[in-house]
C-alpha positions as CSV (number, residue, x, y, z in Angstrom):
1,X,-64.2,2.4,15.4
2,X,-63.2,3.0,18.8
3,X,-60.1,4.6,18.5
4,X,-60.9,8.5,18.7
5,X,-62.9,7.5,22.0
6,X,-60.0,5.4,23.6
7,X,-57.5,7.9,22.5
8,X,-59.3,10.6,24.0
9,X,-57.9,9.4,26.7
10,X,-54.6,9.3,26.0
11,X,-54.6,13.0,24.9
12,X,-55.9,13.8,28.7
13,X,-52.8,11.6,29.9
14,X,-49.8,13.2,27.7
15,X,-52.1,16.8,28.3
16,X,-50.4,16.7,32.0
17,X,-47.1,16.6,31.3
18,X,-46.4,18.4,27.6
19,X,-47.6,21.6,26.4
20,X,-50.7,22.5,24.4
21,X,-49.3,22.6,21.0
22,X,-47.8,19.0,21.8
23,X,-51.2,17.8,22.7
24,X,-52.5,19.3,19.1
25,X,-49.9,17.9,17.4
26,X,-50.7,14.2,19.3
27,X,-54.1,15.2,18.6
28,X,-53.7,15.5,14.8
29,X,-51.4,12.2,14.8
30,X,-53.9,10.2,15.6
31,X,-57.0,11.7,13.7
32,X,-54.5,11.2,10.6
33,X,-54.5,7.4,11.3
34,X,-58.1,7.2,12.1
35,X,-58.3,9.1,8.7
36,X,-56.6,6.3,7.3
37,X,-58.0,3.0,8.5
38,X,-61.8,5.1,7.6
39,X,-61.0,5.4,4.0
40,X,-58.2,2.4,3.6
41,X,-59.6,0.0,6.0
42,X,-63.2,0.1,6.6
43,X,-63.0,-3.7,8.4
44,X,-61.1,-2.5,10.9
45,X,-63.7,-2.0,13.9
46,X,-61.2,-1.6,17.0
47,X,-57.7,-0.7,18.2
48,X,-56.8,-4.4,18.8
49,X,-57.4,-5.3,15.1
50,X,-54.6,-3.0,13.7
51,X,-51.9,-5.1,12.2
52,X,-48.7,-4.5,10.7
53,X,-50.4,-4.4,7.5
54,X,-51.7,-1.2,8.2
55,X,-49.2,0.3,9.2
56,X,-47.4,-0.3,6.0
57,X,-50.0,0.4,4.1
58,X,-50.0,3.8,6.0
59,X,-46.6,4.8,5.4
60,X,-47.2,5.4,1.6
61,X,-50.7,7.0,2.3
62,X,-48.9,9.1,5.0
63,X,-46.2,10.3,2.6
64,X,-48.7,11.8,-0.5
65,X,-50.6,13.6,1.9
66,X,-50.6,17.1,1.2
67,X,-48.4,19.9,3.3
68,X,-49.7,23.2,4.7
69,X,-47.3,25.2,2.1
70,X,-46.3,22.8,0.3
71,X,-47.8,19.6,-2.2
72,X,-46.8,16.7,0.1
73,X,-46.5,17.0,4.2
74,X,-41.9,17.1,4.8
75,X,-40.3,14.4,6.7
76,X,-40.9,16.3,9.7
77,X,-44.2,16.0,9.5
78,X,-43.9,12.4,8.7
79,X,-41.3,11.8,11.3
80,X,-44.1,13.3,14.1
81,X,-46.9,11.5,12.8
82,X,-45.1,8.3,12.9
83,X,-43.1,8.8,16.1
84,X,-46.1,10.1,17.9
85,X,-48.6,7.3,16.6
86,X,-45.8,4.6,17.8
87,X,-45.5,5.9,21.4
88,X,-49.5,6.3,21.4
89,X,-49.0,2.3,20.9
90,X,-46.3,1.7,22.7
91,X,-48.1,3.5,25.9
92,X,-51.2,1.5,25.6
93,X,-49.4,-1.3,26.0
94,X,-47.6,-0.4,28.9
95,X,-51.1,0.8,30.3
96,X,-52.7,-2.7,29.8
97,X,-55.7,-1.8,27.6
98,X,-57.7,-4.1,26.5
99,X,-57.7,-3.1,22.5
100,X,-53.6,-3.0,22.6
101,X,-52.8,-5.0,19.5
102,X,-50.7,-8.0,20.9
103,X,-47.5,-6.5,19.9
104,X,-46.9,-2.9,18.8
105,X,-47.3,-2.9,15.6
106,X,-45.1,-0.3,14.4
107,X,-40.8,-0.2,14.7
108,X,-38.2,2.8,15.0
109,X,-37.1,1.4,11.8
110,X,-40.8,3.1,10.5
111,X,-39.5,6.8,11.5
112,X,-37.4,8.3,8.6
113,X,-34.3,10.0,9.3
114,X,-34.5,13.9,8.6
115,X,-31.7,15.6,7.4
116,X,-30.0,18.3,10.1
117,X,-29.3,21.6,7.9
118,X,-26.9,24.1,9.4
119,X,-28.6,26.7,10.6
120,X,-29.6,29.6,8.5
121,X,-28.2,32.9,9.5
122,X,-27.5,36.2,7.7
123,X,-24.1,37.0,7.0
124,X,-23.2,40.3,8.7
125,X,-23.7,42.4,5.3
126,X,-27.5,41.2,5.2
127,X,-27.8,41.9,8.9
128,X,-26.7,45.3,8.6
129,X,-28.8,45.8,5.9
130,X,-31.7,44.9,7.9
131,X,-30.9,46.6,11.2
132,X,-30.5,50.1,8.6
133,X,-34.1,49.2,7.2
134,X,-35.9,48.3,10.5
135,X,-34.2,51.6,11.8
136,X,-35.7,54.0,8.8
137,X,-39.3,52.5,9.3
138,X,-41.9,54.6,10.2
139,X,-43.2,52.3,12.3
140,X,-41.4,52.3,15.8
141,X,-42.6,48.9,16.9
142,X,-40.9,47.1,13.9
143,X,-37.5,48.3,14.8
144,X,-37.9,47.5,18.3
145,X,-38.7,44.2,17.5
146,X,-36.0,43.8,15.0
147,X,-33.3,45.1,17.4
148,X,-34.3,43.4,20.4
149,X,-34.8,39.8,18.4
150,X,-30.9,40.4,16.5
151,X,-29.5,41.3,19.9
152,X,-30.7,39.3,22.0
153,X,-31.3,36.0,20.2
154,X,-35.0,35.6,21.9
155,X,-37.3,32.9,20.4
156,X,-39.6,34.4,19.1
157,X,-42.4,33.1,21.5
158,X,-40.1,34.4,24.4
159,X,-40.2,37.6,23.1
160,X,-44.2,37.9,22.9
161,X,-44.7,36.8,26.1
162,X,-42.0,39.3,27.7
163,X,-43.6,40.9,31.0
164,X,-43.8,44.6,31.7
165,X,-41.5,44.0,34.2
166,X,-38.9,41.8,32.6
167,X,-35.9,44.6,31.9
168,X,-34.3,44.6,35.7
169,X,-31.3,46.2,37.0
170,X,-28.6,43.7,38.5
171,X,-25.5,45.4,39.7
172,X,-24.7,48.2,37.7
173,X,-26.2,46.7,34.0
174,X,-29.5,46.6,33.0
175,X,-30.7,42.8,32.2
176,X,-33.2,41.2,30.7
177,X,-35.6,38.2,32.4
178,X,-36.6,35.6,29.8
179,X,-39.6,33.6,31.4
180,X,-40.1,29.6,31.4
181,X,-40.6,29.1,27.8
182,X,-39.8,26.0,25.5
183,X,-37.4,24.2,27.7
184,X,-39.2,24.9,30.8
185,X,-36.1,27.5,32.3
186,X,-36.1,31.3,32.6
187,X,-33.2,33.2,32.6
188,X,-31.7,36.4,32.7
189,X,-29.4,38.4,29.3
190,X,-27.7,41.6,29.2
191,X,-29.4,43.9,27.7
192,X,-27.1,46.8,25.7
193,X,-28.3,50.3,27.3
194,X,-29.1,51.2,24.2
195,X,-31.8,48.9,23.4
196,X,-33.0,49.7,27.1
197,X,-33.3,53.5,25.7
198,X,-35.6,52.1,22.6
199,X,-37.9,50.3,25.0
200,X,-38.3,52.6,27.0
201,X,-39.5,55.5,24.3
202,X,-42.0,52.7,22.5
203,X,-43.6,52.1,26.1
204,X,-43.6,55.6,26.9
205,X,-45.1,56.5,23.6
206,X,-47.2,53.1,23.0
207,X,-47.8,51.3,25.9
208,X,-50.2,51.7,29.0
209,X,-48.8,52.0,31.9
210,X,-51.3,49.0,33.6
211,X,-50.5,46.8,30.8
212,X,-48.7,43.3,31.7
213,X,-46.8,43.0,28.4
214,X,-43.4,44.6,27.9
215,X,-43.7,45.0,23.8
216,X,-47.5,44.6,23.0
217,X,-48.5,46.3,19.5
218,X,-49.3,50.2,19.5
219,X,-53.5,49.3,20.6
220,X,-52.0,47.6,23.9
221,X,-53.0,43.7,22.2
222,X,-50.8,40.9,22.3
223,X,-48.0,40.1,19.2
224,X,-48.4,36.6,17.9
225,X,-45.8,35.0,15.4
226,X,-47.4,35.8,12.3
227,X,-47.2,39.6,13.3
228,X,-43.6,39.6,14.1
229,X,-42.7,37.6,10.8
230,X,-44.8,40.1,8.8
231,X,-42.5,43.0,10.5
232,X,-39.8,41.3,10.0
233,X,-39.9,40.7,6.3
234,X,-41.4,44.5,6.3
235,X,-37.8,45.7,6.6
236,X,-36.4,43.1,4.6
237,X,-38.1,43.9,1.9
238,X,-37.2,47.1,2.2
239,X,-33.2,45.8,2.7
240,X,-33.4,43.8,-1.1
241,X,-33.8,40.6,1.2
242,X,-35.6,37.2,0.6
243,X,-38.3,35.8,2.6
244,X,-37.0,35.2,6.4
245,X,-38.3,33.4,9.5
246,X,-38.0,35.2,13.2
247,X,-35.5,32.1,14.3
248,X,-33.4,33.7,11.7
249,X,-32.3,36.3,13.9
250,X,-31.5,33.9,16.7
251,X,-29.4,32.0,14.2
252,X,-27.9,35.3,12.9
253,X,-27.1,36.7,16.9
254,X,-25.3,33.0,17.7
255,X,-23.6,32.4,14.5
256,X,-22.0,36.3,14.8
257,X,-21.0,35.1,19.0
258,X,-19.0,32.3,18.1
259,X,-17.2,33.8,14.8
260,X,-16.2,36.6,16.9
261,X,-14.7,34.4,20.2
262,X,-17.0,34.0,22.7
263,X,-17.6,30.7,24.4
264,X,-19.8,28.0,23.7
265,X,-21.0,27.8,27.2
266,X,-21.6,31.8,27.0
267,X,-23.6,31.0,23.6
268,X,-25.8,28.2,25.2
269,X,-26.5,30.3,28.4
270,X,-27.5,33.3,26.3
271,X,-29.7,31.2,23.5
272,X,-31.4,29.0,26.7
273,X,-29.8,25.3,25.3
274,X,-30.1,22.8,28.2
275,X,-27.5,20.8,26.3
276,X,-24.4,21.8,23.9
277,X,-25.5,19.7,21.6
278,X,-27.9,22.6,20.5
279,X,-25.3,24.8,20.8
280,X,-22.5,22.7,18.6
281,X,-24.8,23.0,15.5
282,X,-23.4,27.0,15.4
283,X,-19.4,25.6,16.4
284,X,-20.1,24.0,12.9
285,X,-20.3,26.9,11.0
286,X,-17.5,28.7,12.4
287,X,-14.7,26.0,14.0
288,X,-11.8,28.8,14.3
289,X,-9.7,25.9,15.0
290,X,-9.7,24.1,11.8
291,X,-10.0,27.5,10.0
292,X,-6.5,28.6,11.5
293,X,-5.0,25.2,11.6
294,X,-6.0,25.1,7.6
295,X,-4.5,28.8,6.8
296,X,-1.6,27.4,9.0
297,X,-0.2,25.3,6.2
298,X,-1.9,26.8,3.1
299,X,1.6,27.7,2.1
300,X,3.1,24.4,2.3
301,X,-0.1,22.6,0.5
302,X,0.3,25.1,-1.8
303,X,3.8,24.5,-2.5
304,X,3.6,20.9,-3.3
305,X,1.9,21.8,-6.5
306,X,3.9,25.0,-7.5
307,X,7.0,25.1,-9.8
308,X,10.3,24.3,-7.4
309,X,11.9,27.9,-7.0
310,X,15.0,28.6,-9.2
311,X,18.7,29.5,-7.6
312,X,20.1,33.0,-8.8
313,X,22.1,32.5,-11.2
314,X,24.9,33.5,-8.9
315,X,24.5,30.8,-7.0
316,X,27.7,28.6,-7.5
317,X,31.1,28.5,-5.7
318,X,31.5,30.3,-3.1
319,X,28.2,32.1,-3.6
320,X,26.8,29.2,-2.8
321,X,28.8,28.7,0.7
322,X,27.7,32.0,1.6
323,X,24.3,31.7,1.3
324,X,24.2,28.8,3.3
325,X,26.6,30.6,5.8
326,X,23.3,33.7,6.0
327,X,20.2,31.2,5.7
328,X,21.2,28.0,7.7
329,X,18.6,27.0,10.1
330,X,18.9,25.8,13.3
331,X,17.8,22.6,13.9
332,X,17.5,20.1,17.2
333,X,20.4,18.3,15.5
334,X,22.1,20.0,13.4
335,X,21.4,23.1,10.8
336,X,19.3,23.0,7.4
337,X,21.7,24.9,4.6
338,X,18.9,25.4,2.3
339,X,18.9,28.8,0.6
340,X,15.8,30.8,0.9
341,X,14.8,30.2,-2.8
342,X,14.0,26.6,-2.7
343,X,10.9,26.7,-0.4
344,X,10.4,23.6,1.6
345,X,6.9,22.0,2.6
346,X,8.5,20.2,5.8
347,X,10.3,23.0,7.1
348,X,9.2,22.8,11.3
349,X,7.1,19.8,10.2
350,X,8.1,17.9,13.4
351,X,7.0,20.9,15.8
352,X,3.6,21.6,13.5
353,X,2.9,17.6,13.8
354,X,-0.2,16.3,17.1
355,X,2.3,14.0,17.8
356,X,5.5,16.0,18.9
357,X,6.1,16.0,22.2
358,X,8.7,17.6,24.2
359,X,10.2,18.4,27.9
360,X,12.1,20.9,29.8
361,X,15.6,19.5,29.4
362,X,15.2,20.3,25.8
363,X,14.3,24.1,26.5
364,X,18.2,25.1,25.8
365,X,17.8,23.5,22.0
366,X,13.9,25.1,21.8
367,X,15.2,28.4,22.9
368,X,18.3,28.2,20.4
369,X,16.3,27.6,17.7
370,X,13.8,30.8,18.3
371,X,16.6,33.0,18.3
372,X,18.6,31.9,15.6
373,X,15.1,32.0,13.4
374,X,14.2,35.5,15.4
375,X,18.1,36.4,14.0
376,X,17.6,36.0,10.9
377,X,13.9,37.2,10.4
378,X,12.1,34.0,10.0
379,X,9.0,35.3,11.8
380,X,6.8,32.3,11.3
381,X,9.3,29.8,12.8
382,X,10.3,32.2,15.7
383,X,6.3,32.0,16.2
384,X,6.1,28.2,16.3
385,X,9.1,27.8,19.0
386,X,7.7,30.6,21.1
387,X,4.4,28.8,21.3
388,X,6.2,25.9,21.9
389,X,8.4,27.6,25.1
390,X,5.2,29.1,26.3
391,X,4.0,25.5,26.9
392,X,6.5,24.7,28.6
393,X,6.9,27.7,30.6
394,X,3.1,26.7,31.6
395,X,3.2,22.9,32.2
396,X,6.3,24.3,34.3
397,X,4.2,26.6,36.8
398,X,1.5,23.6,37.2
């Protein structure tokens, strides 16, 4: 067969614009296919003679091979392997080669659709646990690695490949330059001056002073992945903590940013994301605003299934007239008399609703209402119609 020849090169084509571990991975594609048509299709002597067939006939063979780690390869795997054997015919096409089939034999229907997990991060009990347990290790270079990986949210090929020069001073902080890495960019992220502190005793205990890495291991060599996952799960063992993966901690440093306020700009400028649609899979996890909306009207939900609220028993005559005289609310149009007892789900339903809309000539009605609910110590609707005067106080100034 003539395909590992042909395809050679195409691997020297995509070898120019992707990265090495790309090229492997294309590499691997297409030896699994060639693997294929060997063992499933011996009369297949060329690239031009793959048909359809095959490639449904590969799908199936695809699917029971067996993973690294696991019985049968995931639908990642699969999805790569497909996606990457498609363009391979999709570019030969495009090039003119003689051996393209006459039509590319295999659709974007063929790829499966993976499923898109929430990232996994440690809640902040588990990180603790794992910062105390990287700090108590006797080995300096694992809590170094820890803390700079939770606090910083560095891939963990980023942070292998950090130069000896990469901490900088800008202005009066210290910061830390990330070199072109995955997406191609490098940027620069605050570093807290205590981390600064840590690096510098590991180098000054550790490190050569002509060595080009920032954080190589204690004999001056390189890190690699493997070493930093083993450290890692070093102190989580020690923490009472399952298996983890390095991107963990980059998962655990953006998932603790956006439950705590800041920005997902700030978030995608600190984790590197060219686009917010990286960045959105961590919004997921913690939307404040349908968290607070929901809490918002817990209360009423809640009281649509409760028992209706009994009247005293003094309640009649001209009990009854004087309760309404000390609870009436103000409304836009007139006053709600209901006593305090009988809790109502619509109360301030019209202000709480995403279609109320209202203007400056009804500010003296708006600013009645606060007070006569700040009068009489109903805090949550004095809240609502202060929000609601603060926007207009604001559209106002624009």
């Amino acid at each position: 067969m003539s395909m590992p020849l042909r395809s050679g090169g195409n691997l020297k084509q995509v070898a120019c614009v992707l990265r090495p571990g790309s090229v492997s991975a294309t590499d691997l594609a297409l030896r699994s296919f060639t693997a294929f048509l060997l063992e499933c299709a011996p009369e297949v002597g060329s690239i031009a003679q793959v048909t359809r067939r095959h490639i449904e006939d590969f799908k199936p063979w695809l699917a029971k091979r067996p993973g690294r780690t696991a019985p049968r390869i995931g639908p990642a795997t699969t999805l790569q392997r497909l996606g990457t054997l498609r363009m391979f015919f999709v570019r030969i096409d495009e090039w003119d080669w003689p051996e393209a089939p006459a039509r590319v034999p295999i659709f974007l229907g063929d790829l499966p659709r993976i499923d898109h997990p929430l990232p996994k991060a440690l809640d902040d009990a588990a990180a603790a646990r794992l910062l105390r347990a990287a700090q108590a290790d006797r080995r300096m270079l694992v809590r170094v690695t820890i803390e700079v990986l939770l606090r910083t949210g560095l891939r963990v090929s980023e942070y292998i490949a950090l130069q000896a020069d990469a901490v900088v001073q800008i202005g009066a902080a210290p910061w830390l330059h990330v070199p072109v890495g995955k997406l191609h960019e490098d940027r620069y992220l605050p570093l807290h001056p205590d981390l600064v502190t840590l690096i510098q005793d590991y180098r000054a205990t550790f490190v050569d002073a002509e060595n080009s890495l920032l954080l190589p291991n204690e004999r001056g060599g390189p890190l690699d992945r493997h070493c930093v996952t083993r450290m890692i799960n070093r102190a989580g063992r020690a923490a009472g903590l399952p298996h983890m993966h390095p991107h963990q901690l980059r998962h655990t440093l953006a998932t603790q940013a956006i439950n705590r306020g800041m920005s997902l700009e700030a978030i995608a400028a600190m984790l590197g994301h060219r686009s917010l649609d990286m960045t959105l899979r961590y919004a997921k996890i913690a939307n404040r605003t349908v968290a607070e909306e929901y809490f918002a009207v817990t209360d009423k939900v809640d009281a649509l299934y409760g028992k209706p609220a009994a009247l005293p028993a003094d309640a009649i005559g001209p009990n009854m007239a004087k309760l309404r005289r000390e609870h009436h609310r103000h409304l836009g149009n007139g006053y709600c008399t209901r006593p305090p007892e009988l809790d109502c789900a619509f109360e301030s339903i019209c202000e709480n609703c995403t279609f109320f809309q209202t203007s400056i000539e009804f500010r003296p009605t708006l600013q009645a209402q606060h007070d006569d609910a700040a009068a009489k110590g109903q805090d949550h609707r004095a809240a609502l119609f202060n929000a609601v005067l603060n926007t207009l106080d604001d559209s106002e100034a624009s």
